[in-house]
Structures are given as C-alpha cells and as structure tokens.
N, C-alpha and C positions, 0 to 999 in steps of 0.2 A: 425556210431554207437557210438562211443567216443565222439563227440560234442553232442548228445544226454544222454549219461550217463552224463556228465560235467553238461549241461543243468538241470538235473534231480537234482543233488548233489546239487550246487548252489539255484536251487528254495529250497530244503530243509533245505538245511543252512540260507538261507531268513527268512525262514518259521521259526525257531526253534530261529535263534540268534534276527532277526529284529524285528518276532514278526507279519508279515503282515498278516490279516484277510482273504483275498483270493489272491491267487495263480496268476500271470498272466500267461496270454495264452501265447506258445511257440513264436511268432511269434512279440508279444510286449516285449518279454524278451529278445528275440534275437535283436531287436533293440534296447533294452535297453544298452544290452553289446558291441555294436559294434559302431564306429564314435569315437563321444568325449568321450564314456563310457570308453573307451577299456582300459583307464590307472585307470582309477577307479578299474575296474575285474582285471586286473594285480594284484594291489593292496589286493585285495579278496584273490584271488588262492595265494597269496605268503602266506597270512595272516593263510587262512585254512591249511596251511601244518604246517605253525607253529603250530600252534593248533591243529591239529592231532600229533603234536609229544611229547604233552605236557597231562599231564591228569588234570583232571574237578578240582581237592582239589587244584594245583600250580593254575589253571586260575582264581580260584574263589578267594586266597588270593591276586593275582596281583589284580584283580580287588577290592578286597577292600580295595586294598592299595592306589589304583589308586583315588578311592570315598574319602580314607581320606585325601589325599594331596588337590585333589579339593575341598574339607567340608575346612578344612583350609585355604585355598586360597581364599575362599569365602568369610570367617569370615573376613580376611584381608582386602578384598575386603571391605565389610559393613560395618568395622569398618575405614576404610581412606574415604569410602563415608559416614557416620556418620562425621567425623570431618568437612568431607569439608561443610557439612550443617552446621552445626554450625557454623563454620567460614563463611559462606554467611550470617549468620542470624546476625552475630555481625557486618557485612559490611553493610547490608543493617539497620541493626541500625543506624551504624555511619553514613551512608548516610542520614537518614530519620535525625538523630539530625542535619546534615549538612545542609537538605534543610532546617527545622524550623527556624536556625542561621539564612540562607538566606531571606526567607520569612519574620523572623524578622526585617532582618535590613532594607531590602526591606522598609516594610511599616513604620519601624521610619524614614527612608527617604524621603518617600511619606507625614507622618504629617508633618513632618519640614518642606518641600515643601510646603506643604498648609499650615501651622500656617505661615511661611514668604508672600506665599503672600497675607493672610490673613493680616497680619500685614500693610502689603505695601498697600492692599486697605482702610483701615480703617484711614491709614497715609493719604493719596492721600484725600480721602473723607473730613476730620478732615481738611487736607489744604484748600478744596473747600470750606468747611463751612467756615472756618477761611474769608477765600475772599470775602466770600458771606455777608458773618456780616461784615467785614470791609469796603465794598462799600454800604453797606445799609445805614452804620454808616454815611457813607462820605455823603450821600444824603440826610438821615433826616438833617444830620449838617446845609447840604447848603439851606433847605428845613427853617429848625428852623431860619437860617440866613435869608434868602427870605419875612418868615415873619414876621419879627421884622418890615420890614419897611413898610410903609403905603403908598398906592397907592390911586391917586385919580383919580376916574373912570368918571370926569366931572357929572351936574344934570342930570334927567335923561329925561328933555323934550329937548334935545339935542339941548339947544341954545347954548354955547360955546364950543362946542364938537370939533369942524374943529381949532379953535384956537389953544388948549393947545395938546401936544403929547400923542397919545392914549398908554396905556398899551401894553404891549407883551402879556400880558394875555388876555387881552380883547381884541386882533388881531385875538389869537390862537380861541379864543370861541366861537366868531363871525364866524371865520371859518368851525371849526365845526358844528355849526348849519344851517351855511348854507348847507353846504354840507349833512347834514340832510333833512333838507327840500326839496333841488332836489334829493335825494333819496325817499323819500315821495309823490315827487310829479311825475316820471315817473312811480314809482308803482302804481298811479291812472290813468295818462296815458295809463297803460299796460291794467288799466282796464278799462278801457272805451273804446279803441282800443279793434280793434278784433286782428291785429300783434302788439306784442311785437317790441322795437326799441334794446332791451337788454334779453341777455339770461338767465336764472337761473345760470350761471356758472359767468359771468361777473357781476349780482346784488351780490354774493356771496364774490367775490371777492375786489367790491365795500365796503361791508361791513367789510370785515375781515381789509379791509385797514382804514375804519373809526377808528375800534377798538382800532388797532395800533396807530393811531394816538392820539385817549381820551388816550391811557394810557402812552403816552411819554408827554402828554401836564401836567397829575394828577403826574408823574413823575419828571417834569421840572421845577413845580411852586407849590408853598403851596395850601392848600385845603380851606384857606381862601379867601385868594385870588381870586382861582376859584370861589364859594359859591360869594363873590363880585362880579365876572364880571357875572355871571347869572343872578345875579339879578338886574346891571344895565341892561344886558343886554334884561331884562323879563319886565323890568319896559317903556325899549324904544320901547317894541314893543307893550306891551299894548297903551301906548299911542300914536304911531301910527295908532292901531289900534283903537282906538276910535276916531280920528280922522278921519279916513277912513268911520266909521259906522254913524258918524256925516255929513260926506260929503254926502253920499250915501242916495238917496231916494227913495229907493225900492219899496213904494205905487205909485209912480207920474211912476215908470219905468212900474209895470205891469199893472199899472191903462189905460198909453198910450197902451196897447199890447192887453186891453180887456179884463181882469183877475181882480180878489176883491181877498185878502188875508184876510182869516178868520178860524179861528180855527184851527192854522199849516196845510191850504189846500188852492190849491188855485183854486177859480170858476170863469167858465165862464160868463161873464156877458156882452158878445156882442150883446145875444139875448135881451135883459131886458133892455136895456138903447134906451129908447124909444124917447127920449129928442133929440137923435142924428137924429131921422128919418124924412122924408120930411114931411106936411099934405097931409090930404086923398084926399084936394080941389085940391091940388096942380097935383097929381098923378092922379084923374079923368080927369082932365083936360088937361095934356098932353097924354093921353089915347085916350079922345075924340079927340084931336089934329089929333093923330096917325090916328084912324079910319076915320075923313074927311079926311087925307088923301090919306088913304086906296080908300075911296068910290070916291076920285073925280078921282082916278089913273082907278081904274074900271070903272068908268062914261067914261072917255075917251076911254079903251080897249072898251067898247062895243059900244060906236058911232063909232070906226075904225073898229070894226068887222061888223056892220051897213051896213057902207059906202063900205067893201070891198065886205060884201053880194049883193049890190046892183048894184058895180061893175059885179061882177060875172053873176049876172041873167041877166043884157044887154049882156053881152060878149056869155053868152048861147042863148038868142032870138040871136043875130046876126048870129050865129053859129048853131041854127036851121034853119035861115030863105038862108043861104047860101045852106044847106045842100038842105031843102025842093026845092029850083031852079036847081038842082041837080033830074033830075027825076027818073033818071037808077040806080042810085045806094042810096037812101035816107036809107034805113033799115037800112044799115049796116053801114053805118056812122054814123049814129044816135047812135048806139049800140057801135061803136067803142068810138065815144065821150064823151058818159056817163062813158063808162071803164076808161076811162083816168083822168076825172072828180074827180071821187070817188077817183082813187089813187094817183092825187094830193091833194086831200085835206086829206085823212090816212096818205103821206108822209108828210104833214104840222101839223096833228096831233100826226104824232108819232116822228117828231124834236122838237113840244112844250114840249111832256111829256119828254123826253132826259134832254131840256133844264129844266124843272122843277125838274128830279132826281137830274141833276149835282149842283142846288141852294141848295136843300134839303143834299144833302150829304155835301158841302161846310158848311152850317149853323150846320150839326151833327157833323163835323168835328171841327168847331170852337167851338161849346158847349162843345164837350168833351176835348178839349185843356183846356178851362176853368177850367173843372171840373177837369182834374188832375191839374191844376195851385193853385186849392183850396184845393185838398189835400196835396198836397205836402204842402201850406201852415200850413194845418192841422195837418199834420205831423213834421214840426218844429216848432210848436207850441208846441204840445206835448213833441217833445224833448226839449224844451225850459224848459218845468216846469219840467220833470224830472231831467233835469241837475239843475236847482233851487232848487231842492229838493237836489240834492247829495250834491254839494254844500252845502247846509245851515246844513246837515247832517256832512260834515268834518269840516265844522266853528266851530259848537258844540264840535266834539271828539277831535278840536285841542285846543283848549279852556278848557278842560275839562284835555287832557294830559299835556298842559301849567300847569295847576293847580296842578295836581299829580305828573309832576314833579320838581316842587316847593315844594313842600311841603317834597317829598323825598327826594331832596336835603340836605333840612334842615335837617332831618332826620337823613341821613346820616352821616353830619355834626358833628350834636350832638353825635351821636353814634363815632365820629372816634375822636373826642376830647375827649372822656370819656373813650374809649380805650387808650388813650395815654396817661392820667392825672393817669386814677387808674392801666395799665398794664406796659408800656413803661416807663414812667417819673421816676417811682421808681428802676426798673433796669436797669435804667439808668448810676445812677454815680456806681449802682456796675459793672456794664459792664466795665465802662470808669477806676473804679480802678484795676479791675483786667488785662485790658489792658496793665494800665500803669504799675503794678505789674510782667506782663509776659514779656515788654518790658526792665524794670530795672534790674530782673533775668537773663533776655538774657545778657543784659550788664555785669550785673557784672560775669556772668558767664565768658563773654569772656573773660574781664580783666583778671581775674582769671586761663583760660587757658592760657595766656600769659607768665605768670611763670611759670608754669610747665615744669619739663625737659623732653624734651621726653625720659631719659634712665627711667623713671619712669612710663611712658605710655608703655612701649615695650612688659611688662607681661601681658597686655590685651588683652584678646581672641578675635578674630573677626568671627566671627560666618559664614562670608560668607568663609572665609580661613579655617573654621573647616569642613562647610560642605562639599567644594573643597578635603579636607584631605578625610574626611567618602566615598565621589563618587569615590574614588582615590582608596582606602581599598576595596570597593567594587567590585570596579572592576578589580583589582589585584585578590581578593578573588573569582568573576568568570571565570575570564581567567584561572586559576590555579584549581578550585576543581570542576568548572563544566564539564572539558571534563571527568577527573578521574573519577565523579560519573558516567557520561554514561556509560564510560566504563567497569566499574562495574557492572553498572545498564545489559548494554549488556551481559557481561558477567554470569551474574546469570542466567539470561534468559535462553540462550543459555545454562548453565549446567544443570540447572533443565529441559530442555526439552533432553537435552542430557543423564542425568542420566534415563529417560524411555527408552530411546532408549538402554542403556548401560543394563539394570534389563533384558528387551527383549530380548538380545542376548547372554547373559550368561543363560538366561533360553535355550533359544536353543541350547546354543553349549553345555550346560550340558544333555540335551533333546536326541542330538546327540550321538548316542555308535561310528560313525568313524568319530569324531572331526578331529583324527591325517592322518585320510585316502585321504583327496584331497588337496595334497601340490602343485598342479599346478593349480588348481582354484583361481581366484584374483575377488574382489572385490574393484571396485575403486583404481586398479593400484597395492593391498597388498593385500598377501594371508593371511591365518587365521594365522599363525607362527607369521607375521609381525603385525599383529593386536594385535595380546598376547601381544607380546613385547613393542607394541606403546603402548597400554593401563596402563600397569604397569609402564613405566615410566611415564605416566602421575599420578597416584594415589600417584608414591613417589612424584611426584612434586604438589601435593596438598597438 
C-alpha cells in the first residue's frame, strides 16, 4: 500500500512539476523507477522532501535566481561566441588575402615562365632564320659564282660532242630526262598491258625521287646554265628526231602490209589492188586443168568399178551354176548366197562412205585451221594499226609537250631573272650591309667587353637567379602558410558546425528543470558537470 501511495505522489509531482500531458500506466512507471532509473528516483524522493520542507515564495525566488545566473551565463556565453565569429571572419580574411597573395604570385610565375620561353622560342626561331638566310646567302653566292663562267655545251648536231668534256650540268639533265622518259614510257606499258610490271606505291616513289633529284640539280647549278643544257639538250633530239622521221618510210612500210594512209586513217586496200591478181585466162585454165583431171580420175574409178562388176557377175554364174549341180539343197543356197552378196557389197559401201567422212573432215579440219590462221592474221593486223595509231597519237603529245615545255622554261626563266633584278638584287647589298654591320657590332662589342671589370658586371641582375630566388620564396611561403591555413580553414569548419551543435544543447539543458539531477550519466566518457566545465574553459580560451 506504501509503494502504491509513493507511486500515486510521484506521478502527481510529474504531473504538476514536469508538466507531462498524460499520465503513465502503473506498470510503465514502475519500470520507469526500477533498473538504471532507480538513482534517478533516489534523486527525486530526496529532492521532494526538500521541497516539502521549503514553501512555494523561497522555491520560486531560488529559482529565479537560478534563471538569472543562467540568463547571464548565457549572454556570456553569446558574447565570447560573438567574438569568436569575428575573430574567424578576420582569419578567414587573412586567409582569403593570403590565398590571393598566392594565386598572385602563382600566376606572375606562370607569365615569367611563359614570356621566358616565349622568349627562348622566338630566340631559337630568329637563329633558324638567321641559318636559313645565311646558307641561302652562301648558295645564291656560289650559284651567282657558277654563273659568271660560261660553259660550252658543243653544237647541237652533235659532231664534236665525244671529243670535248661534257658538262656536269648537261650529264645531270640528260639524266633526268631520261629517266623521265622510262617513267613515261612504263606508264604506257602499264597501259597497253593488262599487268602492271610496277605498283602505284613504287611509280610514286619513283616520282618523289625524280623530284628530289630536279631540285638538288636547280639547287647545285645556276638556272642559266640549266635553261642551256635544255636547250642543247632539245635541240639534239629534235635533230635526231628528224633524222629518224627522214630515215623512216612509213607509206612503203604499210603500203607492204596492204594499208593506204589517207586522211589521219588508214584503209584497207588488199581487196582493190587488182594489179597484184593472176588473169581470169590463167585461173580458167588451171580449173579446167583441175576438172580433166578430176574426170579422167573418174574415167578410171568407173572402168575399175566396170571391170570388178564384170568380175563379180562371172564369180555369181560360177557360183550359180556350182550350186544348180547341187540338186538337194539348191534354194537355200542360193538364198544363202545372195545374203552374203548384198552384205559384202553394203560392207564395201559402207567402208567407202567411212573413208569419204574421214577426207571430208580432214579437208574441214584443214579449212578451218586456215581460216583461224587468217584471223589471227586479221587480228594483228588490227592491232597493228591500232598500235600505229597510239603511237602516232604520243608522237604528237610528246612533240607538242617538248614544245610547252620549252617555252615554259623560257618562261620561267624570264620570270626568275626578273624576280632577282627588281626583288633580290636590291636587297641585296642591304642584306650584305647589315650583315656586315651585325658582324662589326659583334666585334666591337666583344672587344669592348674585354675591358670591363667584372666588379662592375656583379650588380647585374640575372633573371634566371631571380626567378630561382621568386620559386624559392614561394615555396618557403607554401611550406609555412599553407598547412596554417588548412588548419584554420579546418578549424572554422569544425567551429561553425560545432557552434549548432553547442546552441542545441544549451537549448536542451536549459529546456531541462533536472540538469543538476543525473550526475552518474556520461556521455562520451563525461558527465554533464564535466561538460559545463570543459565547455567554459574552452570559451575563455577563445
């Protein structure tokens, strides 16, 4: 009855001091108070006696003595986490000016970096150019030396040619064009073949190597010069070639072949040349020839067939007149003999006609041998005048590209002396003085650095030791203020997530009426006493 009255007092002291909305049932309250609770309700029942022995006017000023020590504690509180915000907001100033510093030097480091080797390319480049002008220089030189002197390329119907020592130039050009020509002339090869003897990668190659070669020869020897040996060398082959076309007698060659050339075509004219043929007296007359003796070969086959008929009809009276003395059996011999008759003479007629297919296929066998012997004829005939046609068709286009390029030569010529007279020739000697001006400057330069003391050179900056200094400073300056700002940077972090956490739990334990009531509760190893105390010396050391 006394744990029930206890029970009863306690929920009402719940009810009245804590405030709780409903009531729990005996049976949850009872496990409320008993286990771990039990030093809790200790705590309770000692607290209630107090307060029973105390009246409501003493509890209510304790407790608003109690409210204004905590209002004050609080403001304390608010006011060292006010400064400490501030003093985060002027760290993380000094940080954010810290990183800018950084970032700054960062990127004057990064343009110095690129403007140097900006510099160093433009250097490097400016040398190349320099080299490149200066060996161009060195080769017009030898080029302009090359052609002062005069070569003589012999006449050009090439009677003293093997006597006097041919040119280098007109060794190299001769070369070249040969070697043109059989590039020219397996590409026509390739076309007239149905296999190629060369592949598109090897003609190519073939090529890219002529190329190289015209441009070490226009390289090696003056453009006169060249322009000379072309034109000996245009001039020896015209004139071999009209000598060739003089030599050659193209009407007597297809005239022999049966062919008239007339109007760039050429006809047949083996039907039409009537002059070549025998007379009609002539060809009647071995005709008639033929047929006597056709007729007298027949004359004789039928006096033999005659004679062997005549054979034959004695050999049958014989062969009757045996059988007829024969009295017993004459029918059927008779019958038997005519059977035999008949098909010896069908087997003598049908070994004649044998032998007349096998002449007859022999003679169609020989006709048609002929007649492909006349096509095929026919047929290189044809290709004969086709090929005559192609031919006479690349006479022309090499005659015609001889011409073109002749003339573009010249051309060129003219155009590359006119370049050199009104472009080259004049900045010319200013090339050549400012050379010699950049070379005299070098000199005296050096001379000039010859005297110099070096205690007079020592106060000159070197740029590459300045920027060695800046990478130096820099990174003295990250090893030193970048881990400090993490840590900073961490730390703020970590307070400003820390300070909600800190607002959230002074709202609770102010929320709380028995803050001071669970002194053997620990959180995280410290009760709430230990927390008080850690907290506050944290706030003074902020």
């Amino acid at each position: 009855v006394s744990l029930k009255i206890i029970l009863a007092h306690r929920k009402t002291w719940m009810f009245r001091e804590i405030f709780f909305e409903t009531i729990l049932e005996n049976m949850r309250f009872w496990r409320l108070c008993v286990g771990p609770g039990a030093s809790i309700w200790k705590y309770v029942i000692k607290h209630l006696k107090q307060v029973e022995g105390q009246n409501k006017d003493a509890q209510r000023l304790q407790l608003q003595r109690e409210i204004e020590e905590l209002q004050a504690e609080l403001s304390q509180l608010d006011h060292k986490i006010s400064s400490a915000e501030d003093q985060l907001t002027n760290e993380e100033k000094n940080v954010g000016r810290h990183w800018e510093l950084y970032e700054e030097s960062r990127l004057r480091e990064l343009m110095l970096d690129s403007f140097r080797q900006r510099c160093a390319d433009e250097r490097n480049s400016l040398i190349e150019d320099t080299q490149k002008i200066s060996s161009q220089r060195q080769a017009l030189d030898q080029l302009s030396k090359k052609a002062e002197v005069k070569l003589v390329f012999g006449s050009s119907d090439g009677g003293n040619t093997g006597m006097a020592a041919e040119p280098l130039v007109l060794r190299d050009i001769r070369e070249l064009c040969n070697e043109r020509v059989l590039f020219f002339r397996s590409l026509q090869d390739s076309m007239l073949k149905a296999t190629s003897e060369f592949t598109p990668a090897q003609r190519n190659a073939a090529y890219q190597h002529w190329l190289s070669a015209v441009q070490d020869v226009l390289h090696s020897h003056p453009s006169n010069q060249v322009l000379l040996a072309l034109q000996t060398l245009a001039a020896k082959q015209h004139t071999a070639l009209e000598e060739k076309t003089a030599a050659l007698d193209v009407e007597d060659d297809v005239s022999a072949l049966g062919f008239r050339y007339e109007s760039n075509h050429l006809l047949d004219v083996s039907m039409e040349e009537e002059q070549d043929l025998p007379p009609v007296r002539s060809l009647l007359q071995s005709a008639w020839e033929d047929v006597e003796q056709c007729y007298m070969q027949l004359t004789e086959v039928r006096s033999r067939a005659r004679q062997l008929q005549a054979d034959l009809s004695a050999l049958m009276k014989q062969m009757q007149l045996r059988i007829l003395g024969q009295d017993d059996d004459a029918d059927p011999i008779a019958s038997v003999f005519e059977l035999e008759v008949q098909t010896v003479r069908q087997a003598a007629v049908r070994d004649s006609v044998r032998e007349q297919c096998a002449q007859l296929q022999l003679q169609s066998r020989a006709r048609h041998e002929a007649l492909q012997s006349l096509q095929a004829q026919w047929q290189s005939i044809m290709d004969f005048r086709q090929l005559v046609d192609v031919r006479q068709e690349h006479i022309r286009s090499l005659i015609k590209a001889n011409s073109t390029i002749k003339t573009e030569l010249t051309r060129v010529h003219s155009e590359l002396r006119q370049f050199v007279q009104e472009n080259l020739s004049p900045q010319f000697g200013g090339v050549v003085q400012a050379a010699t001006g950049l070379r005299n400057s070098v000199s005296q330069e050096g001379k000039q650095f010859n005297s110099v003391f070096l205690e007079c050179v020592c106060f000159l900056l070197c740029e590459t030791a300045l920027l060695q200094r800046v990478k130096a400073e820099d990174a003295e300056v990250l090893q030193s203020l970048l881990p400090r700002v993490r840590e900073l940077t961490q730390r703020c972090t970590k307070g400003l997530a820390f300070g909600n956490q800190v607002n959230t739990a002074i709202a609770h334990w102010w929320e709380q009426p028995g803050q001071f009531a669970l002194p053997e509760m620990q959180q995280e190893g410290l009760t709430f006493q230990q927390w008080l105390q850690r907290w506050k010396l944290a706030t003074k050391e902020i």
